[in-house]
C-alpha positions as CSV (number, residue, x, y, z in Angstrom):
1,X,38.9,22.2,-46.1
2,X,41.4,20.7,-43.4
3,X,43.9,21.0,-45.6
4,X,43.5,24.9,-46.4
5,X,42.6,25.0,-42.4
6,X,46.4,23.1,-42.0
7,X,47.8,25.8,-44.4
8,X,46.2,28.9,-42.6
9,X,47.3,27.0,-39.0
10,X,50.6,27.0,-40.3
11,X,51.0,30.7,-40.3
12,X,49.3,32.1,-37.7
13,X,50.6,35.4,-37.3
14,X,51.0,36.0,-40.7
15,X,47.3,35.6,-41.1
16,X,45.8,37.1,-38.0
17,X,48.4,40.2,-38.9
18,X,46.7,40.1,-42.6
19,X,43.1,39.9,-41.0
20,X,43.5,42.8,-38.6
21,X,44.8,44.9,-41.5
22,X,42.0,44.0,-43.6
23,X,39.7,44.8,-41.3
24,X,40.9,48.1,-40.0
25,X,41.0,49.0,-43.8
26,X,37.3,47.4,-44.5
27,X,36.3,49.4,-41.6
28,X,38.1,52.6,-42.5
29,X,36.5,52.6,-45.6
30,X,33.3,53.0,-44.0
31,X,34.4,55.9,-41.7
32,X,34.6,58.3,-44.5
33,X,31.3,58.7,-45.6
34,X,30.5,59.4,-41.8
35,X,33.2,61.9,-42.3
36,X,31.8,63.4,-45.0
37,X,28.5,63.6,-43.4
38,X,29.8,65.5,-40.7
39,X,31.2,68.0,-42.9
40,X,27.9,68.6,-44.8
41,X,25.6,68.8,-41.4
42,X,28.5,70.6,-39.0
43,X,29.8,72.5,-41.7
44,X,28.3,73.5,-44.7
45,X,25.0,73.8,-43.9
46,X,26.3,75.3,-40.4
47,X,28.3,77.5,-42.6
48,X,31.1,77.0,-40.3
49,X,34.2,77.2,-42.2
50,X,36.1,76.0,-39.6
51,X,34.5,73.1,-38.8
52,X,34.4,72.5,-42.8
53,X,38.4,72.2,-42.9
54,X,38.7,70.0,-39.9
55,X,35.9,67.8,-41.4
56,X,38.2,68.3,-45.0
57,X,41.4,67.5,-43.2
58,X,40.2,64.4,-41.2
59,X,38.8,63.3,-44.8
60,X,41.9,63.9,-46.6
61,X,44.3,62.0,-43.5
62,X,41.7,59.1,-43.7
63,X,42.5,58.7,-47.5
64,X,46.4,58.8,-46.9
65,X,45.8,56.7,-43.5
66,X,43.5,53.8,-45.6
67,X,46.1,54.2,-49.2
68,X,48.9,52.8,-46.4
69,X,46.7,49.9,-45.2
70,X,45.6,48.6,-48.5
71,X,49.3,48.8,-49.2
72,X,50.1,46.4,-45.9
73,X,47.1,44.6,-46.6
74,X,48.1,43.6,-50.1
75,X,51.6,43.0,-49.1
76,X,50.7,40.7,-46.1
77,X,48.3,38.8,-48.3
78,X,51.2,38.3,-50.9
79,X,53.5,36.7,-47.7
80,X,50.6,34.8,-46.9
81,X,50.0,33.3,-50.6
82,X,53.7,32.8,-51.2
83,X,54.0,30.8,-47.8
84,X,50.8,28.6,-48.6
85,X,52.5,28.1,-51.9
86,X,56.0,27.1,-50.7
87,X,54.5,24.7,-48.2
88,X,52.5,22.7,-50.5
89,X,55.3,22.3,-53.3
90,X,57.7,21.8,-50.1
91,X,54.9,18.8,-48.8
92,X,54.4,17.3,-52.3
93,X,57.8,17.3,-53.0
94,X,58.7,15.3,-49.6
95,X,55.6,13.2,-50.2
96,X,56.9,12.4,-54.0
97,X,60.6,11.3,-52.2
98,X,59.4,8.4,-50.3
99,X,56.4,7.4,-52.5
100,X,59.4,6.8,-55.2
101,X,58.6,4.3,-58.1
102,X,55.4,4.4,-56.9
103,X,53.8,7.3,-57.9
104,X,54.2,6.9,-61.8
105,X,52.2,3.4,-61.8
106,X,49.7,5.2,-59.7
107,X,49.0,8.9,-61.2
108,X,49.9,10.1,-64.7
109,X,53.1,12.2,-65.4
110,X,50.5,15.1,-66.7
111,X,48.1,14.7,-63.7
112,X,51.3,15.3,-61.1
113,X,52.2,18.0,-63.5
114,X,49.3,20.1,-63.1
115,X,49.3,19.3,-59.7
116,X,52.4,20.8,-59.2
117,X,51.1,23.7,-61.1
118,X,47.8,25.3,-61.4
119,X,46.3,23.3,-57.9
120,X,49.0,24.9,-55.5
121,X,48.4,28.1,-56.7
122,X,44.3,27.9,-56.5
123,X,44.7,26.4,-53.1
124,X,47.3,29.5,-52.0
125,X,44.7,32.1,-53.4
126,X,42.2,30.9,-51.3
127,X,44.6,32.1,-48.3
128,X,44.2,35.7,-49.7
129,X,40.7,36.2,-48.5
130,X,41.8,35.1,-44.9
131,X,42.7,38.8,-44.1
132,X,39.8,41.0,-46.6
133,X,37.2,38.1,-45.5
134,X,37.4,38.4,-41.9
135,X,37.3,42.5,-42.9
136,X,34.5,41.8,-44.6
137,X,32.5,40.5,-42.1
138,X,33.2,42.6,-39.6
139,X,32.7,45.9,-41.8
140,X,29.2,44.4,-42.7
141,X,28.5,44.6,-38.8
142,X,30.3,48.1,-38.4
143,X,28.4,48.9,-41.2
144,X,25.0,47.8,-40.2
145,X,25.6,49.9,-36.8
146,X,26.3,53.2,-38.3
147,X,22.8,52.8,-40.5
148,X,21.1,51.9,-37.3
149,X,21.9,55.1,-35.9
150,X,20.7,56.9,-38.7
151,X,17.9,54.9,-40.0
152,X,16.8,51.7,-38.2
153,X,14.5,51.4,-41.8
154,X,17.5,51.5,-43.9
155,X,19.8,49.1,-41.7
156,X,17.3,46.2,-41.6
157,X,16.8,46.7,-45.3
158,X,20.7,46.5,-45.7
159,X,21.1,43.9,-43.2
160,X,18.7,41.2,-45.5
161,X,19.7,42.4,-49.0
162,X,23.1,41.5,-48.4
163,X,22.1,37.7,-47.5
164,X,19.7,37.7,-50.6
165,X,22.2,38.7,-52.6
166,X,24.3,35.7,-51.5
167,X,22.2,34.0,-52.1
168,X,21.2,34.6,-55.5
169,X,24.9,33.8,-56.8
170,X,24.5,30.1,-54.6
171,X,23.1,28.3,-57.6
172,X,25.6,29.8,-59.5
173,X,28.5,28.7,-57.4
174,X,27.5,25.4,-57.3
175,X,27.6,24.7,-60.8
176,X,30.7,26.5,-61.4
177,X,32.5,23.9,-58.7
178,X,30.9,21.0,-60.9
179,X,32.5,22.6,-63.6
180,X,35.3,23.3,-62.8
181,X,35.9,20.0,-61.5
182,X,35.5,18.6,-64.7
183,X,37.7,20.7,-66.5
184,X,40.1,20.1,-63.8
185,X,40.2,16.3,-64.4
186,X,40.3,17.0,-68.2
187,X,43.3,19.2,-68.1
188,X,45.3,16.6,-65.6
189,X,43.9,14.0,-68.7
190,X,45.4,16.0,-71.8
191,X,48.2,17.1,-70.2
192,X,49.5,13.5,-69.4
193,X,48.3,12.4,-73.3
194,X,50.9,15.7,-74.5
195,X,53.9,14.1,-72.3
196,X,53.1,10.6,-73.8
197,X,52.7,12.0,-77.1
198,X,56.2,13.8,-76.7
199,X,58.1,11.4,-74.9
200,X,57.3,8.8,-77.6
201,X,57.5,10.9,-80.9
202,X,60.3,9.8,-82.7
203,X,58.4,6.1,-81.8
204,X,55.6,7.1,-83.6
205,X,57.2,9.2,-86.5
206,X,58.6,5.9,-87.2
207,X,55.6,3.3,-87.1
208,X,53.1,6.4,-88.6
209,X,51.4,6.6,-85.7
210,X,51.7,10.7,-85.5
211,X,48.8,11.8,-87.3
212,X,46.3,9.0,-85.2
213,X,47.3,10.6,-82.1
214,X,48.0,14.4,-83.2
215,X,44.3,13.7,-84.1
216,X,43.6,12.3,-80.8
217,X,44.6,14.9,-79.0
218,X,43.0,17.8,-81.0
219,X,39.8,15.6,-80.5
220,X,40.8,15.5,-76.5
221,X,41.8,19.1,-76.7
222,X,38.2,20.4,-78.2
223,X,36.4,18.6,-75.1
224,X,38.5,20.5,-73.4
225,X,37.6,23.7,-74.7
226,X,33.8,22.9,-74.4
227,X,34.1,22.5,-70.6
228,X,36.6,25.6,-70.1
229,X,33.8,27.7,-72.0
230,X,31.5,25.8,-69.3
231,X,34.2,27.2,-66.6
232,X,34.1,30.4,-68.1
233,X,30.5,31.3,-68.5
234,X,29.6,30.2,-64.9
235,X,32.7,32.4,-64.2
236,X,31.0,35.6,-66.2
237,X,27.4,35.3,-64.6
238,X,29.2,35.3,-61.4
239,X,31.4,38.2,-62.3
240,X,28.3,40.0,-63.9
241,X,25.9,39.5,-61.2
242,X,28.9,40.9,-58.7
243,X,28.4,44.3,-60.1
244,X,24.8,44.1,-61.2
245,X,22.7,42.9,-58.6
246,X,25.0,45.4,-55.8
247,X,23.9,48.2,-58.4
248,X,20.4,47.4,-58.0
249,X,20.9,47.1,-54.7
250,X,22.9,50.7,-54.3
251,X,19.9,52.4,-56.5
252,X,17.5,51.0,-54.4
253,X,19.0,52.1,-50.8
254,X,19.4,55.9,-52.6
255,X,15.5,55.8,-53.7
256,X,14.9,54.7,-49.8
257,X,17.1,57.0,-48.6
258,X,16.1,60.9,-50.7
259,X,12.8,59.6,-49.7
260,X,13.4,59.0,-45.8
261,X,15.2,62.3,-46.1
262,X,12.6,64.6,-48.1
263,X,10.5,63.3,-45.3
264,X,12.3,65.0,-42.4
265,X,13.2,61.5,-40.9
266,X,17.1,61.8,-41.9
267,X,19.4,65.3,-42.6
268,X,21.0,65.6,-45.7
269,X,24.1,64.7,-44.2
270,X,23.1,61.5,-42.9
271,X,21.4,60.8,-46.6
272,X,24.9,60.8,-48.0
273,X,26.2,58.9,-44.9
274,X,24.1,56.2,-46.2
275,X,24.6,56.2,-49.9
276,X,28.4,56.2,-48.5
277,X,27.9,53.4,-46.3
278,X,25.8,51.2,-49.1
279,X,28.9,52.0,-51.4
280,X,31.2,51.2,-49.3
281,X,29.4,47.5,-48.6
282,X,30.1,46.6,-52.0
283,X,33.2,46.3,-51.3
284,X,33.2,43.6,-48.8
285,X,30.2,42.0,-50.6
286,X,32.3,41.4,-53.8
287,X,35.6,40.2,-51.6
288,X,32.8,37.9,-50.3
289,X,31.6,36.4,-53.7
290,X,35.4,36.5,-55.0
291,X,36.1,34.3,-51.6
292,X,32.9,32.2,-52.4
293,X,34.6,31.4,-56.2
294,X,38.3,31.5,-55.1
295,X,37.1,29.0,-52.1
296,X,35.2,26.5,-55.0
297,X,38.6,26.3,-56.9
298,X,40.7,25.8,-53.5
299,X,38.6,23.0,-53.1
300,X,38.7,21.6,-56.4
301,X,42.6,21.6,-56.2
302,X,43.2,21.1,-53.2
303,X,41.1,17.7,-53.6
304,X,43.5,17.2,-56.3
305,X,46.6,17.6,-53.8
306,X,44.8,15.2,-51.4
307,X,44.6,12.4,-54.1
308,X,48.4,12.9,-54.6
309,X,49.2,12.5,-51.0
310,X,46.9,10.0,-50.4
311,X,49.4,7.5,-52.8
312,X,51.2,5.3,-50.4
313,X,54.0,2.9,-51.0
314,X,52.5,-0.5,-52.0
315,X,54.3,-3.9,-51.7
316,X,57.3,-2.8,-52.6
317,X,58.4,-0.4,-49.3
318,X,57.1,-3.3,-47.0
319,X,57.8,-1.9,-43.2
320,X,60.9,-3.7,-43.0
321,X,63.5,-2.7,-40.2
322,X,65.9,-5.9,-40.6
323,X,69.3,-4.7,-41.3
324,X,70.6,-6.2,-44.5
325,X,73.3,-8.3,-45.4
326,X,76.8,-7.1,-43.2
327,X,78.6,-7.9,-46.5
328,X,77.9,-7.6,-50.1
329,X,75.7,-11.1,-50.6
330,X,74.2,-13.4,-53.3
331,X,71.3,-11.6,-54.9
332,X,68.3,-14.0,-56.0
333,X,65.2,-13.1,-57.7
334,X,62.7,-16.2,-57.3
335,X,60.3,-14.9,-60.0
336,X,62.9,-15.9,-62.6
337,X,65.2,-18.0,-61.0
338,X,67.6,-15.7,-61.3
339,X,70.8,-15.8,-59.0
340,X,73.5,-12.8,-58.6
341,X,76.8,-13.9,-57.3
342,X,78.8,-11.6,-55.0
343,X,81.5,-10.0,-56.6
344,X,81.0,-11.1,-59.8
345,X,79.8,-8.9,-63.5
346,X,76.2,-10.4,-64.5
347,X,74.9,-10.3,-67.9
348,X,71.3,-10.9,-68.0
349,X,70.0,-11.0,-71.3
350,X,65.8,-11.2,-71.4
351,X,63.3,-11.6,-74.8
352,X,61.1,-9.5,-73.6
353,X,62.0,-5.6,-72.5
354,X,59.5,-5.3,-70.2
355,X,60.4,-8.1,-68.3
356,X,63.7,-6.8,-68.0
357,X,62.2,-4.0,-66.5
358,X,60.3,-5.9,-64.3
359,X,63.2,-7.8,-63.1
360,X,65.2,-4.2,-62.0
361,X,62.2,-3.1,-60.5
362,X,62.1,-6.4,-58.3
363,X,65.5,-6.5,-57.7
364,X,65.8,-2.7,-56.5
365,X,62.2,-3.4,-54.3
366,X,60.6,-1.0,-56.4
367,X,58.0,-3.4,-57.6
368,X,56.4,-6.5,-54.7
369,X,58.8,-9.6,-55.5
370,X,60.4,-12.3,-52.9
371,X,63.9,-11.0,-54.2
372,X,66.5,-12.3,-51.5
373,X,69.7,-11.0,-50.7
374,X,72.1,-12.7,-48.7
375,X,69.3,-14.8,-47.6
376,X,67.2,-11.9,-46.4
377,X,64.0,-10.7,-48.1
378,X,64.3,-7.2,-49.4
379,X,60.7,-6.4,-48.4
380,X,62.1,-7.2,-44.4
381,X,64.7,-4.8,-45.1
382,X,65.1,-1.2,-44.5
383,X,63.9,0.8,-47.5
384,X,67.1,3.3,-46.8
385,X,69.7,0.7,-46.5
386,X,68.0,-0.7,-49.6
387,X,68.2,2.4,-51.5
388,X,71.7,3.3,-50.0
389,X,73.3,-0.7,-51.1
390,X,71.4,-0.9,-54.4
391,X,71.0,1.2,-57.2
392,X,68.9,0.2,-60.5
393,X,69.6,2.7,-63.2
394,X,67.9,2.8,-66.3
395,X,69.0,4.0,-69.2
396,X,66.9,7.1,-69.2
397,X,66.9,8.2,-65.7
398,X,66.2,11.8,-65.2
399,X,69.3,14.5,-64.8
400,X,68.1,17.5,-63.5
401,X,69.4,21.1,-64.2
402,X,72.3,22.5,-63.3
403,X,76.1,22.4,-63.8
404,X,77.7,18.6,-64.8
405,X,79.9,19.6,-61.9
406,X,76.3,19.3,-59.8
407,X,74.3,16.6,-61.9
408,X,77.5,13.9,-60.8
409,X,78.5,14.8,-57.8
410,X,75.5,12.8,-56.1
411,X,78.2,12.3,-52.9
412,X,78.9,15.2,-51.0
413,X,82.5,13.7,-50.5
414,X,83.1,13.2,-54.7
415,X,85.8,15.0,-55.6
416,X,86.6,16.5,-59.0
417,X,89.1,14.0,-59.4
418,X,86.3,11.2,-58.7
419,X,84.7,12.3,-60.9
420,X,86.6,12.6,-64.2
421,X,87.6,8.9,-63.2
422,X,83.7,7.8,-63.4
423,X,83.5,10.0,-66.2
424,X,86.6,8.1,-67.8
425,X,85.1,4.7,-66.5
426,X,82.0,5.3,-69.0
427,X,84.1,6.7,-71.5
428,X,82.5,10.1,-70.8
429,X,85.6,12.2,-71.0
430,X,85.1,14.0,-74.5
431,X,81.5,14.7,-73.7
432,X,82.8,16.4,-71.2
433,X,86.0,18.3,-72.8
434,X,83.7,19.0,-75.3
435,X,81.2,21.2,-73.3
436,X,82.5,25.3,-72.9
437,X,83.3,25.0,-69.6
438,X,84.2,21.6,-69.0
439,X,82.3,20.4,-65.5
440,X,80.9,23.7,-64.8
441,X,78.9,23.9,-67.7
442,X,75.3,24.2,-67.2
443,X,72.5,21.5,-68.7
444,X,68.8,22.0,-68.9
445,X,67.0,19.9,-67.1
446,X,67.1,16.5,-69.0
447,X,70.5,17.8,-70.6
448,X,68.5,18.5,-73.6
449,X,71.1,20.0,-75.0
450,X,73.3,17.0,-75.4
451,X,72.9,14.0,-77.4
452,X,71.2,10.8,-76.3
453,X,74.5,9.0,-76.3
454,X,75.7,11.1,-74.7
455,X,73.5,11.8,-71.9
456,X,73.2,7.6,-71.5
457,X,76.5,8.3,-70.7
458,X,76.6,11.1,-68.2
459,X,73.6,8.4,-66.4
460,X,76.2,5.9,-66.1
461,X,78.9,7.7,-64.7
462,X,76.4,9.3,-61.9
463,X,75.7,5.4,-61.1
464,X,79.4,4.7,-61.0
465,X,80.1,7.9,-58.9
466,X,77.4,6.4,-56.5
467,X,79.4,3.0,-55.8
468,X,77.0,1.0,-54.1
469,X,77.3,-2.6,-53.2
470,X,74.7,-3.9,-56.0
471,X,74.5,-1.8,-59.5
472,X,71.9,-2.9,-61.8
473,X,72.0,-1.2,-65.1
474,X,69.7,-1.4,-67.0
475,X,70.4,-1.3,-71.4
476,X,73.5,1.3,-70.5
477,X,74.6,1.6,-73.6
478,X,71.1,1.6,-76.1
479,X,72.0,4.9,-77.8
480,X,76.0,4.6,-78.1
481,X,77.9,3.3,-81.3
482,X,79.7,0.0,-81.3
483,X,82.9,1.3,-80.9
484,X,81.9,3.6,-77.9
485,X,80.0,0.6,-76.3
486,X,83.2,-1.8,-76.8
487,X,85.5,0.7,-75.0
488,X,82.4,1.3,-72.1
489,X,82.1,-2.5,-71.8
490,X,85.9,-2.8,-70.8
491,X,86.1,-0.3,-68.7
492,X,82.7,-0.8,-66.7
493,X,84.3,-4.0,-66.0
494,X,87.1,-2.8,-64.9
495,X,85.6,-0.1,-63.0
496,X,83.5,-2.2,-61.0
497,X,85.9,-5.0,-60.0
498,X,85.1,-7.2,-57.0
499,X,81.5,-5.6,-56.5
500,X,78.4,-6.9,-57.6
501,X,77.0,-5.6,-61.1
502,X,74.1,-6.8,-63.3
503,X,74.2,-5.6,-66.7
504,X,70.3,-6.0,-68.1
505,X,71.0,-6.2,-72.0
506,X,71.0,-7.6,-75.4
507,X,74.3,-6.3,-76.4
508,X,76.9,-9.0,-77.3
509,X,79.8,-6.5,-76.3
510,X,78.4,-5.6,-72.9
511,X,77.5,-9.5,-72.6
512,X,80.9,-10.5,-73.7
513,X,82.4,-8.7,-70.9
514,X,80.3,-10.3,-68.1
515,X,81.8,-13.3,-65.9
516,X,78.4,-15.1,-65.7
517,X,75.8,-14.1,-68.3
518,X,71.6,-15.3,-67.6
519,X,69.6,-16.2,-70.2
520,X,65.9,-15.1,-69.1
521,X,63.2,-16.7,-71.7
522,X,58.9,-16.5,-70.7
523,X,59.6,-15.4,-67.8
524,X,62.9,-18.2,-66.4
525,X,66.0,-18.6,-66.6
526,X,66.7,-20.9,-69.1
527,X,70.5,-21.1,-69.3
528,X,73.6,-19.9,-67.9
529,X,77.3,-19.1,-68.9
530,X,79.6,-17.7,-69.8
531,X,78.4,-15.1,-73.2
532,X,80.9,-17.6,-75.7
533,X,79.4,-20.5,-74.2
534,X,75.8,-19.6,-75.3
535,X,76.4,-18.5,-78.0
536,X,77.5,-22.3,-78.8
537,X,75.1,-24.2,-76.6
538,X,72.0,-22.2,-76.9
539,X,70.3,-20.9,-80.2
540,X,67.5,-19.1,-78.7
541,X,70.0,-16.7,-76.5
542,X,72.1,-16.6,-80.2
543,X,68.9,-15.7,-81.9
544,X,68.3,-13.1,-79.4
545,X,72.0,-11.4,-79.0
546,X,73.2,-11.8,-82.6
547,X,70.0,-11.6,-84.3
548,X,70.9,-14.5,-85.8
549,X,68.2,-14.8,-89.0
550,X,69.9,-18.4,-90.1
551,X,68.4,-19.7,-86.8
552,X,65.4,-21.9,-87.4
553,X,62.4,-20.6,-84.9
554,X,61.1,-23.9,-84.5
555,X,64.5,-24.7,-82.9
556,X,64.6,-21.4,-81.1
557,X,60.9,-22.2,-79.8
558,X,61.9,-25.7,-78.3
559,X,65.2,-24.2,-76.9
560,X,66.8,-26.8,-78.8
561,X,70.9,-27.3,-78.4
562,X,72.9,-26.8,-81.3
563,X,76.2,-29.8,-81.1
């Protein structure tokens, strides 16, 4: 609720301009059946003509007057919604930008996906009643007034049945926002499962995992349907009883009122004033249940929105403030034993792939670690000089949409020159010449429209392009050919002389390159070399770059030296 409060404090004008107008038109809509009274008492049964087309003319100017408002109410309402909306993504997306690395260990790609999605907009509808709520309520009084005058009977009998009404669709409500919870967590739940599923298909095409998991998911996607049919028939009663129990309610008031009238106590005027004024209350009473249902989902999602902003960096942001190194530095990861020289290409070659990921992740602070550099814990450091010194790219980090032009040029300053020379650097150039219209052809988001190769390599001249003081990359080169990775070995060397680089691979060509090559085995470094020199002295590093099968694994288990 504070945070729809935050998003109605957040356009104040907007809102109170939307409430005025919804009110004057709630209200307006009462004034016409008092109009039309008056023309029935003052001038048909007066037989005054004249007073029957100024009655007819003030009817016919209220319709044009009330047509206008509904229009401004409408459109303010829209402003209103599309501002709510903007905010949120605008706050989410902020919120996403320093949480980082975070988030994916914390909430599932799906969840934040829906998030992003369906929430924002429930949470903005809820806005839309701001301006035909307040009218609402304040026709109910004007409303209630006007009966008075006519028929204190009728006005005390319209004054409670509203309530009861209300009240009747409570139970209702409730188990619709339990519902709907539910589902809401479900969706969030299969949504992640189809990005997994996706993201990993050619994975599972090739171990024959498909079917298991196309069946888990239509198993997934059936519970789903069972709880939206849940969602939906709360939704229907709600909807039905919206136009049932005020027909009830409508019949009832005219039964009062031809009886209050054949009695003398009310004209015949004021009888249709009544059934006017009753008709007109279901107006605001169903903006009032619609606010009641739009205000159950708001909360849902906007609980949803909260969990997101709740995730906070953990370990690995640290509050640092101390300025790093003044120069490019040793980097040294303790977990491993692991030490970067300054200046110099690193190979580090690890068994195990996550642990190579691990190791980027605690060398770029984007997992807790007591990685050093220069002496000086990253954790102490600022997270922006540590972001702005070193980069960890992976070798599928996300390219947005937009021209190639736009997806490099991550420095305002990069020329096109610049660029064509990173693009050379990782032997990019043909990918490139290839494309229609060179650097100012557009890619889909996640250049889809590319190959993998080739898109590894568009990643690795964005890191270039970026020239910080530390590059980690991260298996640059999985999806290339030999001969491509031979050419992008030389050149990345070449490319990066005199500044630090860690190359995190198996590949013998990118290893072959590197002036001081790690080997990381369980977790340790467990030798280090030159890439020739392993090769010779240590058969569990040949086992694992050459795929040596000649090598005896007992040998390979004892890290035993080969003479």
């Amino acid at each position: 609720m504070r945070y729809m409060w935050w998003l109605v404090r957040s356009q104040p004008v907007r809102v109170l301009r939307g409430s005025l107008i919804g009110t004057v038109w709630m209200i307006g809509l009462a004034v016409r059946p008092y109009l039309i009274s008056r023309a029935i008492d003052d001038g048909l049964r007066a037989h005054d003509r004249r007073a029957l087309a100024l009655w007819v003319g003030a009817i016919a100017v209220a319709g044009f007057v009330l047509a206008y408002l509904g229009i401004m109410r409408h459109r303010t309402m829209t402003f209103v919604r599309e501002d709510a909306t903007a905010r949120s993504a605008g706050v989410l997306v902020r919120h996403v930008s320093r949480v980082g690395a975070v988030l994916p260990r914390r909430l599932a790609a799906g969840e934040a996906a829906t998030v992003g999605g369906a929430d924002i907009g429930n949470v903005s509808a809820v806005l839309t009643v701001t301006g035909p709520g307040v009218g609402a309520v304040i026709a109910y009084g004007v409303v209630a007034v006007l009966l008075w005058s006519a028929s204190p009977f009728l006005a005390l009998f319209v004054l409670l049945g509203v309530p009861v009404m209300t009240l009747i669709a409570g139970p209702l409500l409730r188990r619709l926002e339990s519902a709907e919870h539910v589902y809401r967590h479900q969706q969030g739940a299969l949504t992640a499962r189809a990005s997994d599923i996706v993201a990993g298909l050619r994975v599972l095409a090739g171990v024959g995992g498909r079917g298991l998991f196309a069946r888990r998911f239509s198993t997934q996607s059936q519970d789903l349907l069972a709880q939206g049919y849940r969602v939906g028939a709360a939704r229907s009663w709600i909807d039905a009883l919206t136009v049932v129990i005020p027909g009830i309610f409508l019949a009832t008031v005219v039964w009062l009122a031809a009886r209050t009238a054949a009695s003398g106590d009310i004209t015949i005027g004021e009888m249709v004033a009544v059934y006017g004024y009753v008709s007109v209350l279901i107006v605001p009473v169903w903006f009032l249940l619609e606010a009641a249902y739009q205000m159950i989902r708001g909360r849902v999602a906007a609980r949803r929105i909260i969990a997101v902003l709740s995730v906070i960096p953990d370990g690995t942001g640290g509050r640092g403030d101390q300025p790093g190194p003044e120069r490019p530095a040793d980097l040294y990861d303790p977990d491993t034993g692991l030490v970067v020289p300054d200046g110099l290409l690193v190979g580090v070659a690890v068994d195990e792939p996550a642990e190579a990921v691990a190791l980027g992740d605690r060398l770029g602070r984007f997992a807790p670690g007591e990685a050093t550099w220069g002496g000086i814990p990253l954790a102490k450091m600022a997270l922006d000089e540590v972001r702005a010194r070193i980069l960890v790219a992976d070798h599928d980090s996300y390219l947005f949409a937009g021209t190639v032009r736009e997806t490099l040029r991550i420095r305002e300053s990069a020329s096109d020159a610049e660029i064509w020379t990173a693009l050379r650097a990782a032997s990019a150039e043909d990918v490139v010449d290839a494309l229609p219209d060179g650097l100012s052809t557009h890619l889909v988001a996640r250049a889809r429209t590319i190959s993998g190769g080739q898109r590894q390599r568009i990643r690795l001249a964005r890191a270039l392009l970026a020239e910080p003081d530390v590059l980690i990359l991260i298996d640059p080169t999985s999806a290339v050919d030999a001969h491509t990775e031979a050419r992008v070995a030389r050149r990345l060397r070449s490319a990066r002389a005199g500044r630090t680089t860690v190359l995190v691979s198996t590949s013998p060509l990118l290893l072959g390159e590197a002036d001081l090559v790690a080997h990381v085995r369980d977790g340790r470094v467990v030798a280090t070399g030159r890439h020739a020199e392993l090769l010779d002295d240590d058969p569990s590093y040949r086992a694992l770059v050459a795929r040596d099968a000649d090598i005896d694994d007992d040998a390979a288990e004892r890290g035993g030296v080969r003479r």
